[in-house]
C-alpha positions in Angstrom: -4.4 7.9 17.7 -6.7 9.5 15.3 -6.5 13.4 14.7 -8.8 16.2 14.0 -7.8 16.4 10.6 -8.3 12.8 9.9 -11.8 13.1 11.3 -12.3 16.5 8.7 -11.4 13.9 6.2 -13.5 10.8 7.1 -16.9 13.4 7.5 -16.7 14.0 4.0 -16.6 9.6 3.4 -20.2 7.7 3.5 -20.0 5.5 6.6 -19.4 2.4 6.8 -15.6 2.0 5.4 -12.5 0.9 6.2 -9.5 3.3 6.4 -6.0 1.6 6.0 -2.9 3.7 7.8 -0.6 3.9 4.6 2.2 5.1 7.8 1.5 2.4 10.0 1.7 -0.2 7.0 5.3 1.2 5.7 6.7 0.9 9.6 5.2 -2.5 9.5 7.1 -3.7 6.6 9.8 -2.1 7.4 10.1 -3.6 11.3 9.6 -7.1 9.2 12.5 -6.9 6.5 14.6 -5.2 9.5 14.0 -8.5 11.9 13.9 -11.4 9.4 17.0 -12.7 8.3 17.5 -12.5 4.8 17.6 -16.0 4.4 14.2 -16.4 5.3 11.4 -15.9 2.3 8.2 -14.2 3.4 4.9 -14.4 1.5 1.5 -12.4 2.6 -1.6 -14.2 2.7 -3.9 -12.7 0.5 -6.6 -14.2 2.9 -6.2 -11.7 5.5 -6.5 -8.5 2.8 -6.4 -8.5 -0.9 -6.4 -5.0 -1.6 -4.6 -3.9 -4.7 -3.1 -1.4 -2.8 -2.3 -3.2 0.0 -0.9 -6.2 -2.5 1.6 -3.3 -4.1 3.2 -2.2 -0.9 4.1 -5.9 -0.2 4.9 -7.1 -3.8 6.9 -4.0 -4.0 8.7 -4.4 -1.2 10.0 -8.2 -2.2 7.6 -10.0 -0.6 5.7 -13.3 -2.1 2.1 -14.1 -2.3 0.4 -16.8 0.2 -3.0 -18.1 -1.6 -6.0 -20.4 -0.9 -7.7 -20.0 -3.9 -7.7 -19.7 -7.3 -9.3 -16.0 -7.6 -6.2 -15.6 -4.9 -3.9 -16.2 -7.5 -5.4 -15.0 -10.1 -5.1 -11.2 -8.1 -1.5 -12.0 -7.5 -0.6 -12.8 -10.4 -2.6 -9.6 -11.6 -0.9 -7.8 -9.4 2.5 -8.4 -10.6 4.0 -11.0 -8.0 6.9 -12.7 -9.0 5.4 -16.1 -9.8 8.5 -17.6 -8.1 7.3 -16.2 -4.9 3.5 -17.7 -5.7 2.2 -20.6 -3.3 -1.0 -22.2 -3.7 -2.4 -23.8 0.3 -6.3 -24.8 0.7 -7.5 -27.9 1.2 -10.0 -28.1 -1.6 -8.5 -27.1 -4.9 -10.3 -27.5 -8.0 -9.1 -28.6 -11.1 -10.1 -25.0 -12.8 -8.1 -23.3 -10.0 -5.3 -26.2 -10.1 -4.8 -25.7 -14.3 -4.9 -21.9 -14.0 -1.9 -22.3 -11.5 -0.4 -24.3 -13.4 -0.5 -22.3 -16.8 0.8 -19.3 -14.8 3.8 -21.6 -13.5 3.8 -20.7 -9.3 6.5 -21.9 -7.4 4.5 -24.3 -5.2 1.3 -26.1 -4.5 1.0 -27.0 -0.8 -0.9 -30.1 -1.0 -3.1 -31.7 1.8 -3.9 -35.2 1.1 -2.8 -38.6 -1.7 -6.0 -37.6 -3.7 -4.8 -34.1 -4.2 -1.5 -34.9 -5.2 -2.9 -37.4 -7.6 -5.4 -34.8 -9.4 -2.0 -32.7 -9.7 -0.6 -35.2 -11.3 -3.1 -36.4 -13.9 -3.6 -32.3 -14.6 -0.3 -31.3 -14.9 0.5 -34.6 -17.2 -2.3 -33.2 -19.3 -0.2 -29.9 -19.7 2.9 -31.9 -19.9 4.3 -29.8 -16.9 5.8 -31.1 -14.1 4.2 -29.1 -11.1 6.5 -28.4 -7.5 4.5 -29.7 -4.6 4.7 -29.5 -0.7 3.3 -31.7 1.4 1.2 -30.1 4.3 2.1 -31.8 7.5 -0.4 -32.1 10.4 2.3 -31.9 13.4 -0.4 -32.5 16.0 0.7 -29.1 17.6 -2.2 -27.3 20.0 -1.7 -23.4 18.4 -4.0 -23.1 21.6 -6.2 -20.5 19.9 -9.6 -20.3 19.0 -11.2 -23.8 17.8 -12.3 -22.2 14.8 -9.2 -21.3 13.6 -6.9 -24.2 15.0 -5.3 -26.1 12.2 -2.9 -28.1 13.4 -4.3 -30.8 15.1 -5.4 -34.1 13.9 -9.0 -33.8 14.1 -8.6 -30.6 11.9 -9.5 -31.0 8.4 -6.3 -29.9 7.3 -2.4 -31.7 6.4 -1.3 -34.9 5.8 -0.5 -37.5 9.4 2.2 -38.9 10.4 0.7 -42.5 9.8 0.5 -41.6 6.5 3.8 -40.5 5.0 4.9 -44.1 4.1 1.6 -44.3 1.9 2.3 -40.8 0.8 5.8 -41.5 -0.8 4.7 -45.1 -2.2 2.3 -42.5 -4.2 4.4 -40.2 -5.1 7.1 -43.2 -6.5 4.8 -43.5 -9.4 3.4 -40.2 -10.2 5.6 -38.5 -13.4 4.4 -34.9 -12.9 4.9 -33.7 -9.8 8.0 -32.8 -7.8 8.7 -32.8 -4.1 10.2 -29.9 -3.2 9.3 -29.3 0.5 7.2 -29.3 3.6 4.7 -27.3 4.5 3.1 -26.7 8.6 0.8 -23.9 9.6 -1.0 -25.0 13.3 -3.2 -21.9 13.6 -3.8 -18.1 13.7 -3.8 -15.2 16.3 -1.3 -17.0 18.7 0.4 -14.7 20.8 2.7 -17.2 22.8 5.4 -17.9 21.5 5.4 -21.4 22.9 4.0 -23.4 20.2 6.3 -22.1 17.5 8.8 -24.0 19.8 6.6 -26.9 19.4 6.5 -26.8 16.2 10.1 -26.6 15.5 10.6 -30.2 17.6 8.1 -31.5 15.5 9.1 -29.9 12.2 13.2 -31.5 13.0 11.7 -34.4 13.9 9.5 -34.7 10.4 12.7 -33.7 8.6 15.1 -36.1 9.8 12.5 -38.9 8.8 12.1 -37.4 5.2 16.4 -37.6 4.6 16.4 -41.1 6.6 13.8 -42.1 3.4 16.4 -40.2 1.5 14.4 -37.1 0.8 16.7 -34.0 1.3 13.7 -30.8 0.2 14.9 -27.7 -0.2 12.1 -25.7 1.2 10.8 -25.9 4.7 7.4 -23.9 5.4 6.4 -22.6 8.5 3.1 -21.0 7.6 1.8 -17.8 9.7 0.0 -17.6 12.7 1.4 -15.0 14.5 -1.3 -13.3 16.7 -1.7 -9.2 17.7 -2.8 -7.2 20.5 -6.2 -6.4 20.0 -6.9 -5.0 23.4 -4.1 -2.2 23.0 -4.0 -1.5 19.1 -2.0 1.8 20.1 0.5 0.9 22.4 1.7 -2.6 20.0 0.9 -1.5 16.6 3.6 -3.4 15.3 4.5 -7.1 16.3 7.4 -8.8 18.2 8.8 -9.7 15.1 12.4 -10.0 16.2 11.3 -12.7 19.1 9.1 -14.3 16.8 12.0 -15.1 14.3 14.5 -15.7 17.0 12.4 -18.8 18.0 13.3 -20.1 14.6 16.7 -19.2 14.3 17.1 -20.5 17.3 15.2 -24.0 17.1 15.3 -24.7 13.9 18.0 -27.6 12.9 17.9 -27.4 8.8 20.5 -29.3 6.0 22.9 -27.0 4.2 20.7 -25.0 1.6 17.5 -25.8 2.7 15.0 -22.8 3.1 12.4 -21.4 5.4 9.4 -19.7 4.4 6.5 -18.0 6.5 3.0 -17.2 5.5 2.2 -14.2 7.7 -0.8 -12.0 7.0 -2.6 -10.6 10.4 0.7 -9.8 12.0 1.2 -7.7 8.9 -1.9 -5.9 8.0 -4.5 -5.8 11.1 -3.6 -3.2 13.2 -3.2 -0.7 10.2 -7.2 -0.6 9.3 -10.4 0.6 11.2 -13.9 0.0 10.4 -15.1 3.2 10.5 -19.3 3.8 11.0 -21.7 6.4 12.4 -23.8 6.2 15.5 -27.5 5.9 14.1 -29.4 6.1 17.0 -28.8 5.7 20.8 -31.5 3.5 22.4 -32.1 3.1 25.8 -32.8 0.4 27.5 -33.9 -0.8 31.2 -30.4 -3.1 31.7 -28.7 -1.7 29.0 -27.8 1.1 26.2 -27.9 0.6 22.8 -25.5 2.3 20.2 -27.1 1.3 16.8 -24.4 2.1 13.9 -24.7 1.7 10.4 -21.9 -1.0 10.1 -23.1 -4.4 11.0 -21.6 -8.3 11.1 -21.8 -8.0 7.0 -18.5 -5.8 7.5 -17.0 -7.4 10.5 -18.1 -10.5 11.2 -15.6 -11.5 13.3 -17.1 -10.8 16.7 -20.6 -13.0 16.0 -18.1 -15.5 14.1 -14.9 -16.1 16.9 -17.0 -13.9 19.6 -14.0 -11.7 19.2 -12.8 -8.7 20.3 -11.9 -5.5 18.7 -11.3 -2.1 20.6 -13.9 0.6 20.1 -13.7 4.4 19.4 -15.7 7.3 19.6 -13.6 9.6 17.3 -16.0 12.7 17.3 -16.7 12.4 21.6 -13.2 12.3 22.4 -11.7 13.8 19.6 -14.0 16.5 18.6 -16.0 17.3 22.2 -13.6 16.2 24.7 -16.5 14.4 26.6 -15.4 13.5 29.5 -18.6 11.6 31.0 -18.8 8.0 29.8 -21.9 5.6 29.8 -22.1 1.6 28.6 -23.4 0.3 25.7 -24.0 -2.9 23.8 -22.6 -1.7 20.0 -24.7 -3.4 17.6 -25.0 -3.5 14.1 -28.4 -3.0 12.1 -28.4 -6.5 10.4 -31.2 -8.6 11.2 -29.3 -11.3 13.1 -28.8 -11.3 17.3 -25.3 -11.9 17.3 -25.1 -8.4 15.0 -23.0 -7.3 17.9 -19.5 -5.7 18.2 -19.7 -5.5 22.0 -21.6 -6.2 25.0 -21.5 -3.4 27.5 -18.8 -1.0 26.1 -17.9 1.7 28.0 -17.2 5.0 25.4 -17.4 9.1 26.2 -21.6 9.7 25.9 -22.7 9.1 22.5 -24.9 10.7 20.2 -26.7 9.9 17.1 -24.1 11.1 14.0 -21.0 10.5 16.1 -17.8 8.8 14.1 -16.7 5.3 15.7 -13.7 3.2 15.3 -13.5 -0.7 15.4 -9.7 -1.5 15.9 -7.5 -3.6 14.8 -9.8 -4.4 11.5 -7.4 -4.7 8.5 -7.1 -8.6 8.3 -10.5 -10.6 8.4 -12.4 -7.5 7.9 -13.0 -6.0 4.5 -12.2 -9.4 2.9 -14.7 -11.3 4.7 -17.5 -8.5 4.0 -20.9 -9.8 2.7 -24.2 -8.5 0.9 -25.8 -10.5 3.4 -29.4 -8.2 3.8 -28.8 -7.1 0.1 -26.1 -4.6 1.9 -23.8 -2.4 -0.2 -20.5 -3.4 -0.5 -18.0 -1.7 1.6 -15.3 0.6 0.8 -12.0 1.2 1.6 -9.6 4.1 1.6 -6.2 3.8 2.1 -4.4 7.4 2.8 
């Protein structure tokens, strides 16, 4: 809920930007440490916000860095992470990002085919290193999300098969510079059901008992992230399930003596505690339809014309500052010269007027970070207070 004083503050901003509840984040990492065991070690993916100040609140608070990409690590390593808590995913390294993690000595490249693990090898040789590896296994587990961002399947791009694995450790039987230290799985993002973890724990015992029946006993099992939030009701859920979501492991989960879990969790984390915020333009109407026009487009969200997504919309001056009562439909669009430069179709909000303050929800993951110039736009800011 946003207040009067807030909206004092964000008048005085030039629209668009995106405001970051420091409040919300704190109860967020809070709820997290309070709910997973201490066992467990938790790295942020930088994918879903990569911040500074954002990075500080987690790196202070313990937490290690999830990265898919060189300029990833490079900011976590800038940041101060613990390069023990450093793991490098993606499935198309190249050798400049692959050498400067390896001359800044992360814990662990997740690798996600033979030819990978070979380049590792030949570059780390080079350095005369030996570099910790992961394999990333393709469970064939339905995440039963969005096709776009289901991983965990085998027509997805992503992971090494099943069918594979005796190929995979004939290759690594002759490589000198890398180490196997674990297993890494992530089937997807925003899943809300809990089901598939379950899946993915059968799958994950079964995949470990046939690495120690090869005699392969790895120390560090990865989960990845995926963990979905409420974007319908940002308010009443602004911080996850967390202690169900970890119970499914602790409960499923059948590990060796000393071998530890990991998780990759970003959304769950970070998306509820930002908004885009943007002014109303112009109001155009229309025979079927109203238009609100606002100055924040698809080059600072670009998750509804990307996943046809949703995200809750405010108007923070009509409710907040007016008290309007009467509401009316609209179609929010962006200005960007693109059709699917759409937020929603047909949202109903208090009657809207040119000037007016509006919040898109449930924005801090996938937002800022996936901003573009895209029109020769300016890039957008962000406050976090």
């Amino acid at each position: 809920m946003f207040t009067i004083k807030q909206l004092e503050k964000f008048s005085t901003l030039e629209t668009p930007f995106y405001y970051y509840d420091q409040a919300l984040l704190d109860r967020t990492v809070q709820e997290l440490k309070k709910h997973a065991p201490k066992e467990y070690h938790i790295h942020y993916a930088l994918k879903a916000n990569a911040r500074p100040e954002i990075l500080e609140m987690f790196r202070s608070n313990g937490i290690g860095a999830d990265c898919v990409s060189g300029n990833e690590v490079k900011r976590a390593v800038e940041c101060g992470f613990d390069r023990s808590k450093i793991v490098f995913a993606g499935v198309g390294k190249s050798d400049k990002e692959i050498n400067y993690a390896l001359d800044h000595d992360i814990f662990c490249f997740n690798v996600e085919s033979v030819p990978e693990l070979v380049v590792i090898d030949e570059l780390a040789g080079l350095k005369n290193k030996k570099a910790a590896v992961a394999l990333r296994i393709n469970p064939n587990v339905d995440a039963y999300t969005h096709k776009y961002i289901t991983t965990g399947l085998e027509e997805n791009k992503f992971g090494i098969n099943p069918y594979e694995f005796e190929m995979v450790i004939g290759e690594l039987k002759k490589l000198k510079h890398v180490e196997l230290i674990g297993l890494h799985f992530h089937i997807g993002s925003q899943i809300t059901d809990l089901t598939p973890f379950k899946k993915l724990c059968s799958r994950v015992n079964e995949i470990n008992k046939w690495f120690l029946n090869k005699g392969y006993l790895l120390q560090n099992i990865n989960l990845g992230g995926g963990l979905g939030i409420n974007y319908q009701d940002p308010e009443t859920n602004a911080v996850v399930d967390f202690e169900n979501f970890f119970q499914v492991f602790n409960s499923s989960l059948e590990l060796q003596k000393d071998q530890q879990v990991h998780f990759e969790l970003g959304r769950s984390l970070i998306a509820q505690c930002g908004s885009l915020i943007s002014r109303v333009l112009y109001i155009k109407k229309g025979i079927n339809t109203n238009f609100a026009i606002l100055d924040a487009g698809m080059t600072e969200l670009i998750r509804p014309a990307l996943y046809q997504a949703f995200h809750k919309i405010e108007n923070l001056s009509a409710s907040v500052l007016r008290n309007e009562k009467k509401a009316e439909k609209y179609d929010v669009v962006g200005p960007i010269c693109e059709s699917s430069d759409c937020f929603g179709k047909a949202v109903e909000l208090p009657v809207s007027e040119r000037g007016d303050l509006l919040a898109i929800r449930s924005a801090g993951a996938y937002g800022e970070v996936m901003s573009s110039r895209y029109n020769l736009r300016e890039e957008v800011k962000g406050y976090l207070f």
